[in-house]
GUVO-88757 format. One line per field, with one value per residue (C-alpha): residue in three letters; z, y, x; residue number from 0. Coordinates in steps of 0.1 Angstrom, whole numbers, m for minus. Layout:
N
residuo [ALA:...]
c3 [Z:...]
c2 [Y:...]
c1 [X:...]
num [NUM:...]
END
This chain:
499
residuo [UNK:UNK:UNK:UNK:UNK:UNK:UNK:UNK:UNK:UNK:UNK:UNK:UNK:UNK:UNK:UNK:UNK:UNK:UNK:UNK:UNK:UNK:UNK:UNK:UNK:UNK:UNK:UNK:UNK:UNK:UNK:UNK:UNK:UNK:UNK:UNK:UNK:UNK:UNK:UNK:UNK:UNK:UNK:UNK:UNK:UNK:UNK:UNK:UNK:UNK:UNK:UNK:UNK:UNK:UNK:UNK:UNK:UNK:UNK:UNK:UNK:UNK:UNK:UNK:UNK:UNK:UNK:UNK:UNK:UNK:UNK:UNK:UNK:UNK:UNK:UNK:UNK:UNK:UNK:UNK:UNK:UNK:UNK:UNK:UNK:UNK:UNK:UNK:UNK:UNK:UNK:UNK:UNK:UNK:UNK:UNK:UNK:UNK:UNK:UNK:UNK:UNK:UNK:UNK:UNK:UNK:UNK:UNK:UNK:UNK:UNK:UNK:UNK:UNK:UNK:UNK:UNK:UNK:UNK:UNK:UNK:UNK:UNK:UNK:UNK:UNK:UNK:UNK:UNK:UNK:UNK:UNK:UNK:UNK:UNK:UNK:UNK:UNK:UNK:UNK:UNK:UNK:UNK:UNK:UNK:UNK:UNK:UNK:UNK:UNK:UNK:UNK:UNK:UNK:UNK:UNK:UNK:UNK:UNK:UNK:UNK:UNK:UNK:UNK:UNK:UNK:UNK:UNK:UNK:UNK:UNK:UNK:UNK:UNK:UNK:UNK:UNK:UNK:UNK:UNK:UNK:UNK:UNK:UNK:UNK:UNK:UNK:UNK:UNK:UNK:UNK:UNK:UNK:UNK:UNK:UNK:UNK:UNK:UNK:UNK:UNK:UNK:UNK:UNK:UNK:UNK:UNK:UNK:UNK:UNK:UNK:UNK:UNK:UNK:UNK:UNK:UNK:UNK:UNK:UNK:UNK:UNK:UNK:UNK:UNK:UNK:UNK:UNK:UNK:UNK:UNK:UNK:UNK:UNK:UNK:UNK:UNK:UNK:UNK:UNK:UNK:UNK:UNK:UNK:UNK:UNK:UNK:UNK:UNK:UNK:UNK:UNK:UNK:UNK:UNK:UNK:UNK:UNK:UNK:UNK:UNK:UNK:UNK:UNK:UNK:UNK:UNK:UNK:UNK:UNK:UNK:UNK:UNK:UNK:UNK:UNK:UNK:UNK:UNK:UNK:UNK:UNK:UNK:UNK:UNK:UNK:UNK:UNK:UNK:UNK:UNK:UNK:UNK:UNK:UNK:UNK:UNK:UNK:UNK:UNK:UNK:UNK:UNK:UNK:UNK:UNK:UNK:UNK:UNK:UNK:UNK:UNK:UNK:UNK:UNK:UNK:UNK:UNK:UNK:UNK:UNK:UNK:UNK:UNK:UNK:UNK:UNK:UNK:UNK:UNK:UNK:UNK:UNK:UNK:UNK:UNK:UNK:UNK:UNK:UNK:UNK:UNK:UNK:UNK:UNK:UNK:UNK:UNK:UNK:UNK:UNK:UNK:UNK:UNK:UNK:UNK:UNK:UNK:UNK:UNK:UNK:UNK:UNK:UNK:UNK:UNK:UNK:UNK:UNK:UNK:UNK:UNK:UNK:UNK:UNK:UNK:UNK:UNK:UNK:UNK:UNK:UNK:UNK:UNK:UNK:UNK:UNK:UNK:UNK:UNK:UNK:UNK:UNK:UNK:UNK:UNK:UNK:UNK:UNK:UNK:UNK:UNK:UNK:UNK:UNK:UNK:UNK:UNK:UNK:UNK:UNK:UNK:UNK:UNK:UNK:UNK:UNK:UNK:UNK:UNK:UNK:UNK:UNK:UNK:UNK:UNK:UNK:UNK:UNK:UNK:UNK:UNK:UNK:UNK:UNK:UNK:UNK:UNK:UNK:UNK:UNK:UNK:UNK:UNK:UNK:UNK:UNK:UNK:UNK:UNK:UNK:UNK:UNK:UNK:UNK:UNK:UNK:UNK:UNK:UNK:UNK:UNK:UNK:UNK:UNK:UNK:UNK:UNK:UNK:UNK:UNK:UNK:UNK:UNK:UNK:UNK:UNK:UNK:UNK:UNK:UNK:UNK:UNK:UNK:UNK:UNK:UNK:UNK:UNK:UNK:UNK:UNK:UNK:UNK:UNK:UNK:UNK:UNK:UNK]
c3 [m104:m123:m150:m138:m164:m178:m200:m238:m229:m244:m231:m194:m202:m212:m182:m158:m148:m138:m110:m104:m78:m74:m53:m65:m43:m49:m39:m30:m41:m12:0:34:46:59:97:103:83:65:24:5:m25:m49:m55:m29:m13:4:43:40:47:75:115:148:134:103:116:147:175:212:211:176:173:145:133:104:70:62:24:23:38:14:m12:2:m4:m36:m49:m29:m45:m79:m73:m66:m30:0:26:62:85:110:98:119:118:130:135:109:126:107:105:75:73:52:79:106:129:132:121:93:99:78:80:88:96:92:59:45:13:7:m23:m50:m85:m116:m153:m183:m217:m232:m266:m278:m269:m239:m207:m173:m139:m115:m82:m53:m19:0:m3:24:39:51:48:25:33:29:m4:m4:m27:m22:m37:m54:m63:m91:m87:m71:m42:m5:m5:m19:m16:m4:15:17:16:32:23:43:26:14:45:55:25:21:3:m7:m12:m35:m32:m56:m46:m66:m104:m122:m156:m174:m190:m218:m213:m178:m188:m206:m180:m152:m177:m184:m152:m132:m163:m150:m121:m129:m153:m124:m100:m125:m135:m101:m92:m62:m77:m101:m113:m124:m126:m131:m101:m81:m76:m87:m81:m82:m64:m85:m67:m95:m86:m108:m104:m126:m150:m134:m101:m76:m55:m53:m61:m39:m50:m52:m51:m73:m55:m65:m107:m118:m157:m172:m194:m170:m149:m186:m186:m148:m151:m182:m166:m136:m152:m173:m143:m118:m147:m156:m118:m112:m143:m128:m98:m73:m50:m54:m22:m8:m12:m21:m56:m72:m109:m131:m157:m177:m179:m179:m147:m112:m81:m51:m23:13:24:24:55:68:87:117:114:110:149:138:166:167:162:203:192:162:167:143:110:106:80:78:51:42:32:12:m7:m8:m26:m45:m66:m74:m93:m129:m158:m155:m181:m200:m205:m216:m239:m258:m261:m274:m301:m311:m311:m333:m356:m350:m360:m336:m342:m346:m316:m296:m312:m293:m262:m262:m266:m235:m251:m241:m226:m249:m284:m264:m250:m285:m303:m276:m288:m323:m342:m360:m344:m377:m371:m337:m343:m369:m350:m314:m328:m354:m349:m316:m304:m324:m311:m271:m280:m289:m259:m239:m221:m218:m253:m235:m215:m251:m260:m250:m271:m273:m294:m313:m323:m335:m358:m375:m381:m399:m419:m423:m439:m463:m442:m436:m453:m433:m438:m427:m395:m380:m382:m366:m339:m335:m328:m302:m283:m286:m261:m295:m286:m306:m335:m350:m335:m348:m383:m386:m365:m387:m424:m427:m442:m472:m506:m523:m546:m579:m591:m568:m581:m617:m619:m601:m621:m654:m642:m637:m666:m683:m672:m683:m716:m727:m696:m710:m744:m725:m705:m735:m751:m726:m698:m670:m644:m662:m639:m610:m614:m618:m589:m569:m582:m574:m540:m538:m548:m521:m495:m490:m482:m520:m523:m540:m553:m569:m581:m603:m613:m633:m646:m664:m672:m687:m710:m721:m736]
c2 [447:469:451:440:448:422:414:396:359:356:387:373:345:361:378:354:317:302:278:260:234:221:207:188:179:143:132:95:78:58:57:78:102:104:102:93:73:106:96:108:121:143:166:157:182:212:199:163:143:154:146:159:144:160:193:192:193:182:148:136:114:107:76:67:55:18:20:59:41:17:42:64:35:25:58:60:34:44:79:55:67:53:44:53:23:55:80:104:131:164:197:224:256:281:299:301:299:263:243:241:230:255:228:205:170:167:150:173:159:126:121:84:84:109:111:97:108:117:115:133:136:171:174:179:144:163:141:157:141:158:151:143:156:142:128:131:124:147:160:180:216:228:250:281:303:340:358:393:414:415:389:355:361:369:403:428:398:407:368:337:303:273:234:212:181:180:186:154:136:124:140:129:162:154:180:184:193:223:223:243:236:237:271:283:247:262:263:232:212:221:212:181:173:176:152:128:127:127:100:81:80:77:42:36:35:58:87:101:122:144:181:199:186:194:157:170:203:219:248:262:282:300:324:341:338:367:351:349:347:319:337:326:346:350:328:330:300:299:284:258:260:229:221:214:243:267:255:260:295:302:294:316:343:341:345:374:393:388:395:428:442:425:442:478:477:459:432:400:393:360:352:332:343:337:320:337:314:339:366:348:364:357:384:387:363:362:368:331:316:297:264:281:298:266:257:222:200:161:152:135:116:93:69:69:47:20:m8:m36:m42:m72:m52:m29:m56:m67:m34:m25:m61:m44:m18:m16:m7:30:52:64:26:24:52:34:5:10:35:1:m24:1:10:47:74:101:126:105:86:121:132:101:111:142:137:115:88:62:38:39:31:3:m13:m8:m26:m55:m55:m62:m31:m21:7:29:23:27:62:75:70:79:112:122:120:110:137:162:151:151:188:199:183:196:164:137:116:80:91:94:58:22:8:m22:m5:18:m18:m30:m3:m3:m36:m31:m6:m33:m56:m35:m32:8:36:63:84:54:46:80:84:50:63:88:65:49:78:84:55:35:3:m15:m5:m35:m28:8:m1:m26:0:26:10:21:m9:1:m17:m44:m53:m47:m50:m21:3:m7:9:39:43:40:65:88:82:86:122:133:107:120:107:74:89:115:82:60:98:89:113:88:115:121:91:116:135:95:84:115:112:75:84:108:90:60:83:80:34:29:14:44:21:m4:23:36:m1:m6:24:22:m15:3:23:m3:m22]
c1 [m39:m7:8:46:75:87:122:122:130:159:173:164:186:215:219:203:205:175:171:141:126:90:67:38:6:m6:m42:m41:m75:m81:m118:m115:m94:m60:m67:m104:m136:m150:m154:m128:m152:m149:m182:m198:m225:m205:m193:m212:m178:m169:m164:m151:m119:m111:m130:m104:m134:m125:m127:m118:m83:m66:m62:m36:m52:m28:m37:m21:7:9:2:28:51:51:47:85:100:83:108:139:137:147:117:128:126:103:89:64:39:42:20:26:13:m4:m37:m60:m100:m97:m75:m102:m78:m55:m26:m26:m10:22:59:84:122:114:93:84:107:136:164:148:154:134:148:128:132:125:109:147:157:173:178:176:179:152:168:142:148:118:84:61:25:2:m36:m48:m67:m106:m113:m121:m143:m145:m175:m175:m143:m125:m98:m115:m91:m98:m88:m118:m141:m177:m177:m161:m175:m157:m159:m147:m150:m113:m100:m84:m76:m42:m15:21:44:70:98:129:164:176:176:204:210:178:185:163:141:135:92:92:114:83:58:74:87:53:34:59:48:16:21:35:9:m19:1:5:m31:m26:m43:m72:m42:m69:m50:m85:m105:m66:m57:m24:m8:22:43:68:97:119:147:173:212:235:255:292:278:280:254:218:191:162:129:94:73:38:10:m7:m9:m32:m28:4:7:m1:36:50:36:38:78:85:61:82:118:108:94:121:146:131:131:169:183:162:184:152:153:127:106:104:68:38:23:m9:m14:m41:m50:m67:m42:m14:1:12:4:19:4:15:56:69:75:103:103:107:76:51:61:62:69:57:22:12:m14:m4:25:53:54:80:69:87:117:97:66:85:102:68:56:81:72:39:55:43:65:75:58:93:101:65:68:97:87:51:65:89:57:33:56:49:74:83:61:31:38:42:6:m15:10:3:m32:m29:m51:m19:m43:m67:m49:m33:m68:m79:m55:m52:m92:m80:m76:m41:m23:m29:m63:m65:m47:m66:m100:m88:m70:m93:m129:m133:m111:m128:m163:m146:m132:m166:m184:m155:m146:m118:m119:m116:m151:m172:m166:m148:m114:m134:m163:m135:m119:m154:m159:m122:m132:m167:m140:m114:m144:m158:m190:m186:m170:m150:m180:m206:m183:m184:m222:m222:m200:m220:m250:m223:m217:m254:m260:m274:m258:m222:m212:m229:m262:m262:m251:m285:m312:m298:m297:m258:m239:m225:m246:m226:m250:m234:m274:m284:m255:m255:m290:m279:m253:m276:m296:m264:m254:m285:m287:m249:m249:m216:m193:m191:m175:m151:m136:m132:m114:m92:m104:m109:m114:m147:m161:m159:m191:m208:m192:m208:m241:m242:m226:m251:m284:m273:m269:m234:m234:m220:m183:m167:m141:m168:m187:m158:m151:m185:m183:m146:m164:m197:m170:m148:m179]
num [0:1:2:3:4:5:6:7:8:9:10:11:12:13:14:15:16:17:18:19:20:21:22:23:24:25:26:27:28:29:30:31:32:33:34:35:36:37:38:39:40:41:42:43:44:45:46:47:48:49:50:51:52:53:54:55:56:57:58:59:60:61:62:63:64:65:66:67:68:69:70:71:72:73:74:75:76:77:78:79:80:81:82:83:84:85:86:87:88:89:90:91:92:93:94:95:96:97:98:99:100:101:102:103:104:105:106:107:108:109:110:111:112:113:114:115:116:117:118:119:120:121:122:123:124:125:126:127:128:129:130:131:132:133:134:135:136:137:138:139:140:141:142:143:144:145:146:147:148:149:150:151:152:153:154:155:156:157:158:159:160:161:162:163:164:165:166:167:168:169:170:171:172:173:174:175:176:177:178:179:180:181:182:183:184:185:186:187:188:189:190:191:192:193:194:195:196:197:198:199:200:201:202:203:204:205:206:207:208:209:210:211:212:213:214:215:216:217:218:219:220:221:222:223:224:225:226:227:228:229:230:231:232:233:234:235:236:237:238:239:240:241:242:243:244:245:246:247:248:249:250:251:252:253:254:255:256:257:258:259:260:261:262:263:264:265:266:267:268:269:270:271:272:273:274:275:276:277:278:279:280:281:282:283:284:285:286:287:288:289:290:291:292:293:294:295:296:297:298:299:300:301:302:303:304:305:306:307:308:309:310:311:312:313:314:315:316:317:318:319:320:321:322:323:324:325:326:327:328:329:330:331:332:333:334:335:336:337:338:339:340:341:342:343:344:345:346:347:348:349:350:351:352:353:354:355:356:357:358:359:360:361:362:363:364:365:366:367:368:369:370:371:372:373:374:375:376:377:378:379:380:381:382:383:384:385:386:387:388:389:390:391:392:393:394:395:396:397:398:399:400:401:402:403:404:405:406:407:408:409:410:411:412:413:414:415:416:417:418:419:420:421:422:423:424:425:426:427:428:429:430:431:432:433:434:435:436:437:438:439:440:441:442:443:444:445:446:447:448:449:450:451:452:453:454:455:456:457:458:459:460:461:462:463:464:465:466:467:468:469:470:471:472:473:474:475:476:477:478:479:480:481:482:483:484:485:486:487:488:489:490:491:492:493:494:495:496:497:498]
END
């Protein structure tokens, strides 16, 4: 694959304007599919959920999942849209070796929730409204996986292997209206609009919102307009980009290529492009299609959906608190500054510091713990931090801290003994021996026989050179194996000298 051209960043900007819009895939997590009884599973043994329905054999008839509906719903309201009193579904025409059917089951001109809008705050303190045009339902597509070749992709692949399995399972599309405006924030604005929704839907409870196993997903269609111009330019749209700083990159990626062919005298095609994660590039995919194109016309066999206002009342009361509100006021209630509340944010461990302080740990504590060792032990084992251990455990150990019965260095081998599988906190500290020794008996003699082997420490610290206690303290801290109270150690010391 040739390397494209691409512009300096800045230099893009100056001569271009960027306009953006997105759409963003959301898996609902209900337990069968959109239209028929197959599990909606993820990982399950390649074409094992899976029926005459999904599959599109002679015979199967769809049959509309309520809690998708429902799902659909709140998720609408959550977007301030408004729900249509009917919606319906429609056949989107098109042919492609993962849509068994031929046609995937979507909403075309009469989607479930439509003009919504979206406000995020950019690392700046920038505000931006994200304006939503429509969110609609429809059933998600098989995977793919092409074997041999150099690129992963169909073309120069030796074979192609199909699953099935996601075929089926209900999506909400979320599309935005056009975005001008963002400028130079053009990357982050995608990154940050998408964890949004994201955010959203994970709070929700309609979705996993787990980007890596494609629960969420996100089309990103960026074109470039010349400064002074009123005219639009023409767009591409990036299939499909999973993780939210590959939309960052995808965006930026995007503005810098079409700038440098723009500013040579070219034209942009209207396609489809491919994100590669490990170069850091987009290729061209397939020239994008216009509505026209799909054939859509209304699905025969499935009615269309008109809940009832009092339902939707009735939803939109189940709402929870929306996760910028959230945001705010946890940063007001912990105390945290700016930058160290964005640290736990951006460390997405939200949830976690506040289950572990409702379990009875001090937000400091619950910080220190949650951002320092446990995330380094989750980085290492590569896997989310609030899957190695509970907030409720996390609280226990701040407070074996707290009381004096562990040391910093004493708590994390006892956490480690948690993760382990070694039982609470407590239970590791007594079937390991790791409480730290308060017996001033049991360090006075260690400290004699320190002392006894560097006799003139006592004299430097009465000379004044109290920092002489140091090379004590560490033999002490040494010969206890690390469960001495630093602090108390250094006390009977300065106490030995003073006598």
């Amino acid at each position: 694959m040739a390397t494209a051209e691409l512009m300096d960043y800045d230099k893009a900007l100056e001569l271009f304007e960027p306009v953006l819009g997105f759409e963003v895939h959301v898996e609902l997590n209900t337990a069968t599919k959109m239209f028929c009884g197959c599990a909606n599973e993820f990982g399950s043994g390649a074409n094992t959920n899976t029926c005459p329905t999904c599959l599109g054999l002679p015979g199967g008839l769809p049959q509309v999942n309520e809690k998708a509906i429902e799902s659909s719903i709140r998720l609408g309201l959550a977007l301030g849209c408004d729900i249509a009193e009917s919606s319906r579904f429609a056949r989107k025409n098109y042919f492609y070796p993962d849509l068994a059917k031929d046609f995937q089951t979507s909403q075309y001109d009469e989607p479930i929730a439509h003009d919504g809008v979206v406000t995020i705050e950019l690392e700046n303190g920038r505000e931006l409204r994200i304006e939503i045009e429509r969110a609609h339902m429809e059933e998600d597509a098989g995977k793919l996986t092409h074997v041999g070749g150099a690129t992963g992709r169909i073309q120069g692949a030796d074979y192609s292997l199909v699953d099935f399995n996601r075929g089926g399972v209900p999506l909400v599309e979320i599309v935005t209206k056009m975005i001008e405006g963002a400028e130079a924030d053009a990357p982050e604005v995608g990154r940050t609009y998408v964890r949004a929704i994201r955010d959203l839907v994970k709070a929700l409870g309609v979705s996993n919102a787990r980007m890596e196993e494609g629960n969420v997903r996100c089309d990103a269609n960026v074109s470039l307009r010349r400064r002074g111009s009123s005219e639009l330019g023409t767009r591409t749209e990036t299939k499909n980009v999973n993780s939210l700083r590959s939309i960052e990159r995808a965006v930026r990626y995007e503005i810098q290529r079409q700038a440098a062919i723009l500013d040579a005298g070219g034209t942009i095609t209207q396609e489809t492009r491919h994100w590669h994660e490990d170069t850091g590039t987009t290729s061209a995919g397939r020239p994008k299609s216009d509505a026209d194109d799909y054939r859509y016309f209304p699905e025969p066999d499935l009615v269309p959906v008109a809940p009832s206002r009092e339902w939707v009342e009735e939803l939109r009361g189940t709402l929870p608190e929306a996760p910028a509100a959230r945001r705010k006021r946890l940063t007001a209630e912990w105390g945290f500054t700016a930058l160290e509340f964005q640290d736990v944010d951006n460390a997405e461990l939200l949830d976690e510091l506040e289950a572990t302080i409702a379990a009875g740990a001090t937000p400091a504590a619950a910080r220190k713990w949650w951002t320092g060792e446990i995330a380094r032990l989750a980085n290492a084992q590569g896997v989310p931090a609030g899957t190695l251990v509970s907030p409720q455990h996390v609280a226990e150990l701040a407070a074996l801290v707290d009381a004096g019965t562990l040391t910093d260095r004493l708590a994390r081998q006892v956490l480690e003994g948690v993760i382990a599988g070694e039982g609470a906190p407590q239970e590791v500290v007594d079937a390991r021996g790791l409480a730290v020794v308060s017996d001033d008996g049991a360090l006075i003699a260690a400290i004699d026989d320190a002392l006894a082997a560097q006799p003139d420490v006592l004299e430097r610290i009465r000379d004044g050179k109290v920092q002489a206690a140091g090379a004590v303290i560490g033999a002490v801290m040494k010969a206890m194996k690390g469960q001495a109270d630093a602090a108390r150690v250094r006390e009977l010391v300065l106490e030995r000298a003073s006598q």
